[in-house]
C-alpha positions as CSV (number, residue, x, y, z in Angstrom):
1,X,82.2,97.8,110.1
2,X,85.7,98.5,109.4
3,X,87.5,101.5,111.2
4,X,89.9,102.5,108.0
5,X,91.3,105.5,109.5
6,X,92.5,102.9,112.3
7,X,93.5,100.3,109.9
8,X,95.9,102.7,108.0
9,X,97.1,104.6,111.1
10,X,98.3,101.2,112.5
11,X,99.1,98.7,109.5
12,X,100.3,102.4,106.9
13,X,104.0,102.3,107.6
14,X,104.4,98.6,107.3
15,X,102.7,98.7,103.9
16,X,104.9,101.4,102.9
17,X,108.3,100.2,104.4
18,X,107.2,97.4,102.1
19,X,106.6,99.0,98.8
20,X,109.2,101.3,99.2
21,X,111.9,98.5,100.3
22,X,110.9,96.9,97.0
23,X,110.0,99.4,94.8
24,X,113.0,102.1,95.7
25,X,111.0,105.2,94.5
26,X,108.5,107.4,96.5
27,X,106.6,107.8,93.6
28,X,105.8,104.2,92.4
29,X,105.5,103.3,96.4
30,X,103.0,105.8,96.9
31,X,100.9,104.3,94.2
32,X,101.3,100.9,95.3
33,X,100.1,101.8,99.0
34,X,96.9,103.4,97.6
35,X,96.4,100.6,95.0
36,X,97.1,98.4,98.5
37,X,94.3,99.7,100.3
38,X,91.6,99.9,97.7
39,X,92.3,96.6,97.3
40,X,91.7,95.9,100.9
41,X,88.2,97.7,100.8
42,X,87.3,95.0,98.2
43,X,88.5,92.2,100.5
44,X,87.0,93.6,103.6
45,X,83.8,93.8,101.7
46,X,83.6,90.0,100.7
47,X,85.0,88.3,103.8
48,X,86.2,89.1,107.2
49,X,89.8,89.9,107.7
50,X,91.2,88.8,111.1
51,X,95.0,89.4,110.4
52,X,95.4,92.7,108.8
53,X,99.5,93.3,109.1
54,X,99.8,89.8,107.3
55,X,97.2,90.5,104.4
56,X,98.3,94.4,103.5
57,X,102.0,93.6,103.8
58,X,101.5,90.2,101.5
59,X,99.4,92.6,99.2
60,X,102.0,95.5,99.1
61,X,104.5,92.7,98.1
62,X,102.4,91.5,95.5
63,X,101.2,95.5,93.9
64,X,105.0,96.2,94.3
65,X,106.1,93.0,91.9
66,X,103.5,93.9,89.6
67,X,104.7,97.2,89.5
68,X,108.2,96.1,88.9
69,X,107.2,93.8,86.4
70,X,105.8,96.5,84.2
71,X,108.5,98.8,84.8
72,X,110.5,96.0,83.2
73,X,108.2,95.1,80.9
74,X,108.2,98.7,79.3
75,X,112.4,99.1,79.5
76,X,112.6,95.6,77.3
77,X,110.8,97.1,74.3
């Protein structure tokens, strides 16, 4: 059984620094580290995870493009 308190304690700031690198705004990095680690209750659900810095900081990457592609994607029309 996963210990998320642990897991966000530990791996948190990195998938914030992350968001918020990208992202620039508190606001749209805050959703993306909660969209982050919903997503990770999913994966740890279906399979084991045995390197969690490297799969919440390649998943706040991807949240944070998706993010930034909708942001753009709303400015263009």
């Amino acid at each position: 059984m996963t210990d998320w308190k642990e897991v966000v304690e530990q791996h948190g700031p990195v998938v914030w620094q992350t968001a918020y690198r990208l992202l620039g705004n508190h606001a749209d990095a805050s959703d993306c580290f909660q969209k982050v680690f919903l997503d990770a209750v999913q994966v740890a659900r279906r399979e084991s995870v045995r390197e969690w810095p490297a799969l919440l900081r390649r998943m706040a990457t991807a949240r944070a493009l998706d993010l930034l592609r909708d942001r753009y994607r709303h400015r263009s029309r």
